[in-house]
mmCIF file as gemmi writes it, N, C-alpha and C atoms, coordinates in Angstrom:
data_model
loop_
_atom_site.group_PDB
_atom_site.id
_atom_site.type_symbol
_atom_site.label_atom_id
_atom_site.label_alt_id
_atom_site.label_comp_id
_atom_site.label_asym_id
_atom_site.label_entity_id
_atom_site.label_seq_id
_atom_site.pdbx_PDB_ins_code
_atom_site.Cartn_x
_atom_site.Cartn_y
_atom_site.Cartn_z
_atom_site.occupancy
_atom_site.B_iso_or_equiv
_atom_site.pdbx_formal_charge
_atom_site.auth_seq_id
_atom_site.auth_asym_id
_atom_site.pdbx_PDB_model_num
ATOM 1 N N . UNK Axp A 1 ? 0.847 -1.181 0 1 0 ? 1 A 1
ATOM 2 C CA . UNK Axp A 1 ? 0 0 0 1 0 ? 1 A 1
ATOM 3 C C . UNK Axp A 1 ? 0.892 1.244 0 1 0 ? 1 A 1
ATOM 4 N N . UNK Axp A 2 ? 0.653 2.184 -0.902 1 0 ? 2 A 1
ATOM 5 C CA . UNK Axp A 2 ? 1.376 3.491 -0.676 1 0 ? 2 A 1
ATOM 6 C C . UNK Axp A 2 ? 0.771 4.442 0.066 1 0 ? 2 A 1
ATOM 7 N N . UNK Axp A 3 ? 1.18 5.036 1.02 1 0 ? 3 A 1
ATOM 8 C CA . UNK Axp A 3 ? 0.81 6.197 1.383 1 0 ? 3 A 1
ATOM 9 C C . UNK Axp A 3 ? 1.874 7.559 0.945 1 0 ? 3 A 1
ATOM 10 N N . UNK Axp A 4 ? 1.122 8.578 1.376 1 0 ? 4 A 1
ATOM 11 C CA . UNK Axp A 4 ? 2.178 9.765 0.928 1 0 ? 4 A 1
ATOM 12 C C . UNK Axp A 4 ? 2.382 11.047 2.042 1 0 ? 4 A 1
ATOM 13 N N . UNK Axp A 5 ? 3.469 11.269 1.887 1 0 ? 5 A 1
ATOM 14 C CA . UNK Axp A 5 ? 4.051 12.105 2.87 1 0 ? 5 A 1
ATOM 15 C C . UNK Axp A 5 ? 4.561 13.563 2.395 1 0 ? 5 A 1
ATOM 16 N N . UNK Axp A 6 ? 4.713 14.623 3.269 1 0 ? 6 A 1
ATOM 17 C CA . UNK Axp A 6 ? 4.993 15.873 2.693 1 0 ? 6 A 1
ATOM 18 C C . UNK Axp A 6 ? 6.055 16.192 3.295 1 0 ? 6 A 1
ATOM 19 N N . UNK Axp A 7 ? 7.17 16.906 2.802 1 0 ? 7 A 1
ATOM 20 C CA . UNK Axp A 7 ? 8.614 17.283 3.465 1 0 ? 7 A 1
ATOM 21 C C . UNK Axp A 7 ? 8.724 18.557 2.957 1 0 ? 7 A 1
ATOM 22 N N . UNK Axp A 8 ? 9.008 19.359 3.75 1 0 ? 8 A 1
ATOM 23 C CA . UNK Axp A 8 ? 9.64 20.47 3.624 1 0 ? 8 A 1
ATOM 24 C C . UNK Axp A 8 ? 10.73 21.055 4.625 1 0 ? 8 A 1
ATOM 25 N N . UNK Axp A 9 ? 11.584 21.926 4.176 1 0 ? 9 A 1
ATOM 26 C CA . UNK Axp A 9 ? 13.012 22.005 4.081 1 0 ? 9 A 1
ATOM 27 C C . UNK Axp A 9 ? 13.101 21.123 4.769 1 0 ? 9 A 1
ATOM 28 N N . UNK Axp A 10 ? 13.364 19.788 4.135 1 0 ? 10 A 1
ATOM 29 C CA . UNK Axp A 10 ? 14.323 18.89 4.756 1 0 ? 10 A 1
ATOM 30 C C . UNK Axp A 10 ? 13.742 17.916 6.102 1 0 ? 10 A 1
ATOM 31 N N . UNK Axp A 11 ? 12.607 18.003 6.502 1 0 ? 11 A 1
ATOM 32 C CA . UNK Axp A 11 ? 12.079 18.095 7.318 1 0 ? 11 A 1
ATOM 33 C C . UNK Axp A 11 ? 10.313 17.343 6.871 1 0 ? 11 A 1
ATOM 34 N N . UNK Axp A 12 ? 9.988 16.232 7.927 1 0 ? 12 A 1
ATOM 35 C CA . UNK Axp A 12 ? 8.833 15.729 7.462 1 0 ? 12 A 1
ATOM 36 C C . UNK Axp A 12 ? 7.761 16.469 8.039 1 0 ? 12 A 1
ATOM 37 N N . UNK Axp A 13 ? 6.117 16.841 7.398 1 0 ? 13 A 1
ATOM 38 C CA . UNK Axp A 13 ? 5.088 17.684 7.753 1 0 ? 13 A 1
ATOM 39 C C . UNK Axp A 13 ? 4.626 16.801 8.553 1 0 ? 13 A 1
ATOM 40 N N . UNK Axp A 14 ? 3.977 17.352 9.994 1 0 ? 14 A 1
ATOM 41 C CA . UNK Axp A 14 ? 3.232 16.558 10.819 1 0 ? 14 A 1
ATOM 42 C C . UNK Axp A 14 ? 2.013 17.3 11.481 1 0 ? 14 A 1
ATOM 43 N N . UNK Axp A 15 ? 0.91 17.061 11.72 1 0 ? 15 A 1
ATOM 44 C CA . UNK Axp A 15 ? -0.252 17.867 12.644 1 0 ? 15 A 1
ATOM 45 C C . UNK Axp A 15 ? -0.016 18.367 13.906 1 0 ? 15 A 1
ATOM 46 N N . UNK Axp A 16 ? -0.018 19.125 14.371 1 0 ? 16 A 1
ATOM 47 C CA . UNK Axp A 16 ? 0.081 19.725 15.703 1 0 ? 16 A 1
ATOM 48 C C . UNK Axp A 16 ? -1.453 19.503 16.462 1 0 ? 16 A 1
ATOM 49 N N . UNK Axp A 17 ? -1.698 19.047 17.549 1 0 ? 17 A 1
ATOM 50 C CA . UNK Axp A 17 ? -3.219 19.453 18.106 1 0 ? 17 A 1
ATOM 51 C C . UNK Axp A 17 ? -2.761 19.545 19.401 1 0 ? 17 A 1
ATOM 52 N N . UNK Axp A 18 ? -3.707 20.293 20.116 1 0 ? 18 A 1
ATOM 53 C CA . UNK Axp A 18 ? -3.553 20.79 21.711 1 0 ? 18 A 1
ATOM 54 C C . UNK Axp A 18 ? -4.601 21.857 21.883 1 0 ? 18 A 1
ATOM 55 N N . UNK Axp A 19 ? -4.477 22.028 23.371 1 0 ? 19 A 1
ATOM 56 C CA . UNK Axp A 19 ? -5.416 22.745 23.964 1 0 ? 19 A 1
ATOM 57 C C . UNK Axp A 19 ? -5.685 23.89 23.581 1 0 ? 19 A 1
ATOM 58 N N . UNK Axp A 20 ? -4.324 24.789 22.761 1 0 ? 20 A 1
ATOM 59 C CA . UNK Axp A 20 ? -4.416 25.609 22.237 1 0 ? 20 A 1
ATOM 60 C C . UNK Axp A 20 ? -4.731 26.105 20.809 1 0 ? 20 A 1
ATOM 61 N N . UNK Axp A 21 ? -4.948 24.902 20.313 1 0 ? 21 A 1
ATOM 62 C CA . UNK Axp A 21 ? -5.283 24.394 19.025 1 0 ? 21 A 1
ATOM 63 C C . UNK Axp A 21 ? -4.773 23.84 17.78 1 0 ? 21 A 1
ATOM 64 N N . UNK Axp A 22 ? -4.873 23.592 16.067 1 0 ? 22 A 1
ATOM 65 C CA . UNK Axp A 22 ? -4.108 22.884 16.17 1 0 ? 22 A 1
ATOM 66 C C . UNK Axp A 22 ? -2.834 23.324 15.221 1 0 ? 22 A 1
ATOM 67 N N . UNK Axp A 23 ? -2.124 22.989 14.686 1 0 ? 23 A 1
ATOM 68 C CA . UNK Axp A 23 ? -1.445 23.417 13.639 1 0 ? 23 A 1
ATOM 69 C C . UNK Axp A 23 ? -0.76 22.321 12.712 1 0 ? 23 A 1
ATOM 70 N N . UNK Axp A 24 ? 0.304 22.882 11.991 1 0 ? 24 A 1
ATOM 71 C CA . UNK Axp A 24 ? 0.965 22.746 11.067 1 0 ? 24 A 1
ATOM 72 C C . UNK Axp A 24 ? 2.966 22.456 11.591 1 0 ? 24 A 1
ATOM 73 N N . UNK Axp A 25 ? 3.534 21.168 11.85 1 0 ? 25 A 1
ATOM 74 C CA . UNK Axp A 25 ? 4.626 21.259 12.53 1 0 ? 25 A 1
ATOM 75 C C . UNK Axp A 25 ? 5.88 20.55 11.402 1 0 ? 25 A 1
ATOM 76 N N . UNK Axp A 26 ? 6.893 20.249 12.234 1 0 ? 26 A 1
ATOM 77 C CA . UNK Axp A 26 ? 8.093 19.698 11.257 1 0 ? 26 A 1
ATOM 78 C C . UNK Axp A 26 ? 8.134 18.754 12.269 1 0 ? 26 A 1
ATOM 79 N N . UNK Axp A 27 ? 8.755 17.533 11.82 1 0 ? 27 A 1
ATOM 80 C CA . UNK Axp A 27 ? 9.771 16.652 12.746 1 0 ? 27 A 1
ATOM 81 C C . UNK Axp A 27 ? 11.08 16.291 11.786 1 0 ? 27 A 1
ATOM 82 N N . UNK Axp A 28 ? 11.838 15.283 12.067 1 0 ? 28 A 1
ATOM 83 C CA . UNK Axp A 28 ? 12.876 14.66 11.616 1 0 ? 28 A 1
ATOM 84 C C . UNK Axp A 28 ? 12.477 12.976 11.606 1 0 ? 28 A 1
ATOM 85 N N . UNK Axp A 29 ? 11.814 12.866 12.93 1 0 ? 29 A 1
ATOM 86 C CA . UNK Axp A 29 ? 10.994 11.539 12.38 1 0 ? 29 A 1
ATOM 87 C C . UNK Axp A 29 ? 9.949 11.258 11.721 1 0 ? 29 A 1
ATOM 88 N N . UNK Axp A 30 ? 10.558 9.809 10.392 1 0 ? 30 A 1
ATOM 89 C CA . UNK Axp A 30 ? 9.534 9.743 9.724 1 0 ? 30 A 1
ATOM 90 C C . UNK Axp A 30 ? 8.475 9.038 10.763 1 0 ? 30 A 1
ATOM 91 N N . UNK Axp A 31 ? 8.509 8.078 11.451 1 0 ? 31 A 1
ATOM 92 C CA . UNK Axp A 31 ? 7.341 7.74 12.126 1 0 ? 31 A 1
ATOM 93 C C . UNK Axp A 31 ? 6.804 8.913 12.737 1 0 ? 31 A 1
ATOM 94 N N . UNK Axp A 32 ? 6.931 10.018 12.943 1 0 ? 32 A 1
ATOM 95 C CA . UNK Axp A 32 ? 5.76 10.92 13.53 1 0 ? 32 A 1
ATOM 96 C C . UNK Axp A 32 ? 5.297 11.866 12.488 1 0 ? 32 A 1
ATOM 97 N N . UNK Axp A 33 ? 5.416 11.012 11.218 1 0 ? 33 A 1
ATOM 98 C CA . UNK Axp A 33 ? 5.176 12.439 10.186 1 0 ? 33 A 1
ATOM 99 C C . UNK Axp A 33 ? 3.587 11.842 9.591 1 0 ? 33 A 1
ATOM 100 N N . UNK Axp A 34 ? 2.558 12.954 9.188 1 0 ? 34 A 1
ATOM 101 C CA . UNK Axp A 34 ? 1.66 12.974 9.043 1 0 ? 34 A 1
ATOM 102 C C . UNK Axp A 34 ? 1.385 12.037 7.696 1 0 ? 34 A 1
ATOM 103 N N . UNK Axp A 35 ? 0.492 11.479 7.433 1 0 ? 35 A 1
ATOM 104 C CA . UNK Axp A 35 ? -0.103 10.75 6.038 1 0 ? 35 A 1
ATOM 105 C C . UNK Axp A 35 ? -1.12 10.564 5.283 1 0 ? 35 A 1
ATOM 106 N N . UNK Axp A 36 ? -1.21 10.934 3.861 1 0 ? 36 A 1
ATOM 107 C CA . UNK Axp A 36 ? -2.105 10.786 3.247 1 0 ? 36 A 1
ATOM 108 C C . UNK Axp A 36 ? -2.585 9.327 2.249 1 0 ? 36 A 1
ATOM 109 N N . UNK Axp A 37 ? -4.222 8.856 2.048 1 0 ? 37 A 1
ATOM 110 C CA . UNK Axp A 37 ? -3.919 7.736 1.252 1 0 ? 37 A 1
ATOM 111 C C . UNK Axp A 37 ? -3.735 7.747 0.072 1 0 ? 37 A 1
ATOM 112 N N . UNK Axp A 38 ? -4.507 9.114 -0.595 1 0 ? 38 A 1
ATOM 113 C CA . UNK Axp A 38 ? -3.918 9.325 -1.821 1 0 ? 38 A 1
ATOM 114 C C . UNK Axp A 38 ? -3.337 10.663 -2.423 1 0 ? 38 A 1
ATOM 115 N N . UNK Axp A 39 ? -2.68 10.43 -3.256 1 0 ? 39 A 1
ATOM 116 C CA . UNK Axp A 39 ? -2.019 10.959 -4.121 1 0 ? 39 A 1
ATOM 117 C C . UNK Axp A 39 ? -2.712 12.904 -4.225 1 0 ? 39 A 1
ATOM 118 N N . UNK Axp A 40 ? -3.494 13.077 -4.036 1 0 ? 40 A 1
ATOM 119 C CA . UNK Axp A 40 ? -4.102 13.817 -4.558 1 0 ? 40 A 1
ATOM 120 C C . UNK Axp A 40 ? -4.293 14.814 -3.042 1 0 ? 40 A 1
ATOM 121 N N . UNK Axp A 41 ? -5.147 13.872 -2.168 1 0 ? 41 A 1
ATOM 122 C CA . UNK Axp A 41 ? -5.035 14.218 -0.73 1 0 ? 41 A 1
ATOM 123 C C . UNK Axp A 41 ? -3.921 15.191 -0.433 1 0 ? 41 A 1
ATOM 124 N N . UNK Axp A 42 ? -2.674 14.156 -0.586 1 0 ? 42 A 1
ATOM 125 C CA . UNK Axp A 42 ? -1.096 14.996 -0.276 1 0 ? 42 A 1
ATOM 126 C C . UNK Axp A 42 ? -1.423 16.169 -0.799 1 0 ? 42 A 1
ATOM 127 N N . UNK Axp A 43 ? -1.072 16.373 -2.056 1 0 ? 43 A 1
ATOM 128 C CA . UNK Axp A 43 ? -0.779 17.277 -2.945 1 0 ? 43 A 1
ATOM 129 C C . UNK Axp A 43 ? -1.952 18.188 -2.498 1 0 ? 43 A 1
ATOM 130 N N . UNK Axp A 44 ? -3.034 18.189 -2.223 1 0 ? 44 A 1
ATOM 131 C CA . UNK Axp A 44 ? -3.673 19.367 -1.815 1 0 ? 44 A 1
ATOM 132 C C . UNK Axp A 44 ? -2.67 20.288 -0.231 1 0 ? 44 A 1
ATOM 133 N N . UNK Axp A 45 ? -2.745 19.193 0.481 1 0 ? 45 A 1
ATOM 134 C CA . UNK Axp A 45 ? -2.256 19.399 1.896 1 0 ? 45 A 1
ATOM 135 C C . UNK Axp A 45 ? -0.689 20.089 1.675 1 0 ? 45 A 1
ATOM 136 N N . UNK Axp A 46 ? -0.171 20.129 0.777 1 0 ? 46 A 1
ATOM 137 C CA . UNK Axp A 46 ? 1.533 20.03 0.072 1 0 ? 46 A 1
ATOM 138 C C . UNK Axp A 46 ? 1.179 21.748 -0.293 1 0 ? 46 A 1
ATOM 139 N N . UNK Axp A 47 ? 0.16 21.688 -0.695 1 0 ? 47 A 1
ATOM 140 C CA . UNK Axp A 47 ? -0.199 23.232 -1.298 1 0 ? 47 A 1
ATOM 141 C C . UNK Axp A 47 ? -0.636 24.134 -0.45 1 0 ? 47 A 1
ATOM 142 N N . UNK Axp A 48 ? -1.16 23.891 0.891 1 0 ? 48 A 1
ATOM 143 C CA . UNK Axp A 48 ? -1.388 24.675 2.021 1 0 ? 48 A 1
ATOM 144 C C . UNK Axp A 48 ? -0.097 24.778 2.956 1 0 ? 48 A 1
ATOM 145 N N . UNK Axp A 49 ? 0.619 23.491 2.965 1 0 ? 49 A 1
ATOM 146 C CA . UNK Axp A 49 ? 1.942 23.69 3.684 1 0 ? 49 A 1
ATOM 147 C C . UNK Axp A 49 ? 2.913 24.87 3.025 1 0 ? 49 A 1
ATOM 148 N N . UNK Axp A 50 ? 3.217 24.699 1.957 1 0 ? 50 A 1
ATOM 149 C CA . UNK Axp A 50 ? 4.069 25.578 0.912 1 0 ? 50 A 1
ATOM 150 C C . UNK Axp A 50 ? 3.538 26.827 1.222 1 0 ? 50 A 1
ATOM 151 N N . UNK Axp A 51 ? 2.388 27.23 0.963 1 0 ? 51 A 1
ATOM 152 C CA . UNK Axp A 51 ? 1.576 28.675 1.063 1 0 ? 51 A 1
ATOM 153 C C . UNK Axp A 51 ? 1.697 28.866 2.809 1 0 ? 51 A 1
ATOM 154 N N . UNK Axp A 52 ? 1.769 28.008 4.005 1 0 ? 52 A 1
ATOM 155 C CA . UNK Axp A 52 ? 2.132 28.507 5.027 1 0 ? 52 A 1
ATOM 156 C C . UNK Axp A 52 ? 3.441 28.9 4.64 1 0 ? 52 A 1
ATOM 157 N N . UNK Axp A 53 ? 4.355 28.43 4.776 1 0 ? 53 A 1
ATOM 158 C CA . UNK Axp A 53 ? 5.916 28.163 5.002 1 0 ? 53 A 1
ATOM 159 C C . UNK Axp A 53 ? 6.709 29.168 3.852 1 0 ? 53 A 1
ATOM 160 N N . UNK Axp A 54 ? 5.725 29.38 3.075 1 0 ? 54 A 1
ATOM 161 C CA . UNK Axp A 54 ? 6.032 30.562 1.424 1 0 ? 54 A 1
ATOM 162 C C . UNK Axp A 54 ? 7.795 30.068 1.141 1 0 ? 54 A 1
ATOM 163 N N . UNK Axp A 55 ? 7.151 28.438 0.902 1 0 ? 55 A 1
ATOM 164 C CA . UNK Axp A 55 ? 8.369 27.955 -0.009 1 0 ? 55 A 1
ATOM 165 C C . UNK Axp A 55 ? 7.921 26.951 -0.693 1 0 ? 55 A 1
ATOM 166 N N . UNK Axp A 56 ? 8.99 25.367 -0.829 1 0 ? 56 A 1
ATOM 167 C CA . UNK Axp A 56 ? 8.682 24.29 -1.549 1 0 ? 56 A 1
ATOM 168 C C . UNK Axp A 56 ? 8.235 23.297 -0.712 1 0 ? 56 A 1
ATOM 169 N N . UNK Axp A 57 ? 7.873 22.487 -1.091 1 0 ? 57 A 1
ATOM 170 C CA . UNK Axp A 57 ? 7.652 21.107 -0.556 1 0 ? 57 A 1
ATOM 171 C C . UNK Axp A 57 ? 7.519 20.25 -1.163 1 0 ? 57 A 1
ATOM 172 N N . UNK Axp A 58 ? 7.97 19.096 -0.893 1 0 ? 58 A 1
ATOM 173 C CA . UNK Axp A 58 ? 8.132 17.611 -1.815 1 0 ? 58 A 1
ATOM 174 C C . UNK Axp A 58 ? 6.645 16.703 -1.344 1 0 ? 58 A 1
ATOM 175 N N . UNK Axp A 59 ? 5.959 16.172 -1.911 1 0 ? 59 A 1
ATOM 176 C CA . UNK Axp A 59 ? 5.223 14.667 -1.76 1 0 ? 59 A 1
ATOM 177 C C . UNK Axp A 59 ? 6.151 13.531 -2.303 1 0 ? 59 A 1
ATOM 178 N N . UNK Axp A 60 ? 6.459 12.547 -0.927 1 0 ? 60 A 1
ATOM 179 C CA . UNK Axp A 60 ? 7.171 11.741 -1.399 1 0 ? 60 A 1
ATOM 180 C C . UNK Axp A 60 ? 5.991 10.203 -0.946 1 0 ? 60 A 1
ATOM 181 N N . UNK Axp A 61 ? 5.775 9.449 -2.056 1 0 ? 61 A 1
ATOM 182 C CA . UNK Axp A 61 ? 4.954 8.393 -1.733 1 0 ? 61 A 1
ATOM 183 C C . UNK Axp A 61 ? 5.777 7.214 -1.372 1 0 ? 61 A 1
ATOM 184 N N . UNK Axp A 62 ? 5.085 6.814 -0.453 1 0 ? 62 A 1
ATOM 185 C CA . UNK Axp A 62 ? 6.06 5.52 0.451 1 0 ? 62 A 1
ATOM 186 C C . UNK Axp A 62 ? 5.507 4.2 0.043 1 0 ? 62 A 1
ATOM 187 N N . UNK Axp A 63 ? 5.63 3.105 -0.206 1 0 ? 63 A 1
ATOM 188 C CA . UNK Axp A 63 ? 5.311 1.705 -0.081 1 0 ? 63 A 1
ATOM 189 C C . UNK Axp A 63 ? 5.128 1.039 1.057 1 0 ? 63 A 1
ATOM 190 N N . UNK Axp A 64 ? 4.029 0.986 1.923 1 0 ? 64 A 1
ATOM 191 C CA . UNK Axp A 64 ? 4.199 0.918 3.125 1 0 ? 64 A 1
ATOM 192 C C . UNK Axp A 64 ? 3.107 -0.03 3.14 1 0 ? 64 A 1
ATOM 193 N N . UNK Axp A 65 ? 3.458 -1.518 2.874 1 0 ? 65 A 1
ATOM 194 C CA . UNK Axp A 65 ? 2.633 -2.754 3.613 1 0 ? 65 A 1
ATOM 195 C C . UNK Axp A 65 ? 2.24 -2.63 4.79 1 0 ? 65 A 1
ATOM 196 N N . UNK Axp A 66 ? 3.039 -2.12 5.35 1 0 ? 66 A 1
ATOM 197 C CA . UNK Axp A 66 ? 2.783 -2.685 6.984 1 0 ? 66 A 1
ATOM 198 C C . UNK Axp A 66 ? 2.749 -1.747 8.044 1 0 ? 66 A 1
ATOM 199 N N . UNK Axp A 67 ? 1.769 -1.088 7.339 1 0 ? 67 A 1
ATOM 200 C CA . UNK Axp A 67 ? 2.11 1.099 8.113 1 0 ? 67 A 1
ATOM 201 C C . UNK Axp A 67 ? 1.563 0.532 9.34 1 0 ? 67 A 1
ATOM 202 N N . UNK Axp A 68 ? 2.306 1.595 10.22 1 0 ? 68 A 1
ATOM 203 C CA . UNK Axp A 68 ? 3.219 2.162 9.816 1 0 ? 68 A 1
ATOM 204 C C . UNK Axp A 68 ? 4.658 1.749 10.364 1 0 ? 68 A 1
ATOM 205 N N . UNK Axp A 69 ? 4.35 0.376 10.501 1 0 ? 69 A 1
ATOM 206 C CA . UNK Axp A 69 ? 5.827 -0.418 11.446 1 0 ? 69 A 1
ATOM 207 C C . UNK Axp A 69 ? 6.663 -0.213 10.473 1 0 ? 69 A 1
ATOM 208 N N . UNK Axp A 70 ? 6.677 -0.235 8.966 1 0 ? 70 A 1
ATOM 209 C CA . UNK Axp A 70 ? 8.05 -0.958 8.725 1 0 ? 70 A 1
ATOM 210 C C . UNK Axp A 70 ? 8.226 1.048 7.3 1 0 ? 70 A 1
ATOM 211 N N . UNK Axp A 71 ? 8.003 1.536 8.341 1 0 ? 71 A 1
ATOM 212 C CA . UNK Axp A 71 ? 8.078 2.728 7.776 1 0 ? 71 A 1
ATOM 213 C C . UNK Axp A 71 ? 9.898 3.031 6.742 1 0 ? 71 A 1
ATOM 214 N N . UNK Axp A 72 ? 11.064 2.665 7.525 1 0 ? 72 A 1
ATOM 215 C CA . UNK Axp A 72 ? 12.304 2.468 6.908 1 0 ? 72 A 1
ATOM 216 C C . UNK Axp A 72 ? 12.54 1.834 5.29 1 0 ? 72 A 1
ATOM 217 N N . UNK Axp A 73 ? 11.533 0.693 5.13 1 0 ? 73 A 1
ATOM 218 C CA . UNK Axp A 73 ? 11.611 0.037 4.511 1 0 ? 73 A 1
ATOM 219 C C . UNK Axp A 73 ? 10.633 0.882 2.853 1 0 ? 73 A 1
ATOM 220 N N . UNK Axp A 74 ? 10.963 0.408 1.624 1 0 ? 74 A 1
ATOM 221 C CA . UNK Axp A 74 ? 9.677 1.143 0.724 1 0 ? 74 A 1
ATOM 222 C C . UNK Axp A 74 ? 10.363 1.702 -0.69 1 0 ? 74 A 1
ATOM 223 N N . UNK Axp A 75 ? 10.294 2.024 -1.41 1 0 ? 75 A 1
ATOM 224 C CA . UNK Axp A 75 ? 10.114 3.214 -2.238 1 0 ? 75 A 1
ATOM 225 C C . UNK Axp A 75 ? 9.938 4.512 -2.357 1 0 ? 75 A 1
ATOM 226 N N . UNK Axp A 76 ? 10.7 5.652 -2.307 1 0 ? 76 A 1
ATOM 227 C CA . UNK Axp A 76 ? 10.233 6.476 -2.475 1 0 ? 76 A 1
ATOM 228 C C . UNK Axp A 76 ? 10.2 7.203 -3.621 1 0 ? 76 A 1
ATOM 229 N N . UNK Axp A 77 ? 8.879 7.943 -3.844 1 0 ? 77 A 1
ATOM 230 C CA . UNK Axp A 77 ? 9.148 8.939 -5.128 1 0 ? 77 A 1
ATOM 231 C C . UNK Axp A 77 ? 8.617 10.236 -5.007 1 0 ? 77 A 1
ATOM 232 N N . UNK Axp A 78 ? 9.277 11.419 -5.354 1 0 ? 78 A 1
ATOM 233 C CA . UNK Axp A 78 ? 9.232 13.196 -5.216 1 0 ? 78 A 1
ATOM 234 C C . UNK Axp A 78 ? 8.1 13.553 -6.484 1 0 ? 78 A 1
ATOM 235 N N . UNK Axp A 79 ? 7.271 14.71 -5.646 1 0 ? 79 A 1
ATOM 236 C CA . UNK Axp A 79 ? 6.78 15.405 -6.515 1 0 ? 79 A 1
ATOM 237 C C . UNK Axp A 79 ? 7.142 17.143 -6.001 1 0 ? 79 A 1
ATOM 238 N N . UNK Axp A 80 ? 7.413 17.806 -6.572 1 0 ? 80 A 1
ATOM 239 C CA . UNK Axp A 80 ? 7.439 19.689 -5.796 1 0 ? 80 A 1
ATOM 240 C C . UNK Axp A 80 ? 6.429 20.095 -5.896 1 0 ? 80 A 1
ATOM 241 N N . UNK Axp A 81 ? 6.159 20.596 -5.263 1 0 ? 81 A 1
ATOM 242 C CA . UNK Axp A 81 ? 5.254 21.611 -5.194 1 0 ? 81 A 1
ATOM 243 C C . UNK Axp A 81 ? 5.357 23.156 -4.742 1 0 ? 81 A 1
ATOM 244 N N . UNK Axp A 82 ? 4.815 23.95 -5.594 1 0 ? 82 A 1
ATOM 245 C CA . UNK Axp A 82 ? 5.462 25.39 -5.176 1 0 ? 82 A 1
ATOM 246 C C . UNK Axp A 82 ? 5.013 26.032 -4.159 1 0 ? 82 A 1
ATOM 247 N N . UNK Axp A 83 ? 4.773 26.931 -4.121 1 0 ? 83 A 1
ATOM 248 C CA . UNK Axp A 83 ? 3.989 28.058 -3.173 1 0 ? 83 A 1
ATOM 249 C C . UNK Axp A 83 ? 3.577 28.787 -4.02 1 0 ? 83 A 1
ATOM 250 N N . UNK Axp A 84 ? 1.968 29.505 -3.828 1 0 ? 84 A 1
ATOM 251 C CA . UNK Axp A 84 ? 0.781 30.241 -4.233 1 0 ? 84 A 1
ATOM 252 C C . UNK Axp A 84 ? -0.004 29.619 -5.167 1 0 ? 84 A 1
């Protein structure tokens, strides 16, 4: 199964939620990074990240049988996406 993931600078997109509400965050781990099932999903979400961040961002789709344990393991492939 692929899912897809969003990176920007360098850095995987993840949800923020809390009491204070929720947002838009970075990590370095891929297991805490946010996911979409399709293709399209991302790429919308890729286009609100970019327009926060007023830069690029990659959708990189993962091969992920066994989400999200064997997250290391997979395929990946880049799409950019700009800002505005």
């Amino acid at each position: 199964m692929i899912r897809y993931v969003v990176v920007a600078d360098g850095q995987y997109v993840t949800a923020l939620y809390g009491p204070g509400g929720s947002g838009i965050g970075l990590t370095d781990a891929k297991d805490d990074a946010g996911s979409w099932v399709t293709h399209e999903r991302a790429v919308e979400a890729a286009k609100v990240v970019a327009k926060c961040l007023g830069g690029f961002v990659a959708v990189h789709g993962v091969d992920e049988p066994d989400y999200p344990r064997s997250w290391l393991s997979g395929r990946v492939s880049v799409q950019s996406v700009g800002a505005g």
